[in-house]
C-alpha positions in Angstrom: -13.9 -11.7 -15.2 -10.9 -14.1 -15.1 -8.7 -11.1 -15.3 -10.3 -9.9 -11.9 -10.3 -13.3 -10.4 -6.8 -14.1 -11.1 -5.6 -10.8 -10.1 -7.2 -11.4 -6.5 -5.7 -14.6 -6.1 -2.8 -13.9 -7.4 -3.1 -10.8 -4.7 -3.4 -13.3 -1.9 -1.1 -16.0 -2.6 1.6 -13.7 -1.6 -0.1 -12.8 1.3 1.5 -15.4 3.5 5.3 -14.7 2.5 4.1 -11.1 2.8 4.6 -8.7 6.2 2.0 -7.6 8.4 1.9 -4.1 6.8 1.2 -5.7 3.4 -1.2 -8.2 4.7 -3.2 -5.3 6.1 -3.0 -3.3 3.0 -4.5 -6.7 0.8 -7.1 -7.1 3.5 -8.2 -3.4 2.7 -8.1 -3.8 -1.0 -10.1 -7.1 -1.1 -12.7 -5.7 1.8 -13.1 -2.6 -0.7 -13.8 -4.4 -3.9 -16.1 -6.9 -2.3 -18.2 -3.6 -2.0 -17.9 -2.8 -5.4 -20.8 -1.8 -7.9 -19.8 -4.9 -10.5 -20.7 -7.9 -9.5 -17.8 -9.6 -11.3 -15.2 -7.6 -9.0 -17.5 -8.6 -5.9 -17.5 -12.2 -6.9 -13.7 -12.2 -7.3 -13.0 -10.1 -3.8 -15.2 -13.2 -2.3 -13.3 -15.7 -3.4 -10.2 -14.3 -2.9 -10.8 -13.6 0.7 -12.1 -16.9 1.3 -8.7 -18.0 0.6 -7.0 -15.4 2.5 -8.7 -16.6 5.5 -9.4 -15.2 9.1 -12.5 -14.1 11.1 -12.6 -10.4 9.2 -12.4 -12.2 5.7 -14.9 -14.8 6.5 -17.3 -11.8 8.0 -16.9 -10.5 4.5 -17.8 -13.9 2.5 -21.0 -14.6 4.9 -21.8 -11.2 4.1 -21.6 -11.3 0.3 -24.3 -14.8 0.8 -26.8 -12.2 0.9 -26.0 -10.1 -2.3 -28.4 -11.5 -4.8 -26.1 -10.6 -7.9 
């Protein structure tokens, strides 16, 4: 679990040096694996886009309020 979380934040705090390209492509990795079967990985996508920030991440976080796991 801390493995996963520390992976996505670690994923996102080089998002803001990062290019728009790159940007787009840790969007699309984060937006996947909040739709992942594990909770864990869901949790850890969540958090990480949180801190990524911006209207499509924070879709994704009100989103994940429902999911009971």
């Amino acid at each position: 679990m801390w493995l996963e979380c520390g992976l996505s934040l670690l994923l996102v705090a080089g998002v803001p040096q990062a290019g728009k390209r790159e940007q787009k492509e840790a969007f699309e990795a984060l937006a996947l694996q909040a739709k992942d079967r594990e909770p864990e990985r869901r949790r850890s996508a969540v958090r990480a886009l949180a801190v990524f920030g911006g209207a499509q991440a924070w879709e994704l976080v009100l989103a994940a309020l429902a999911d009971p796991e």
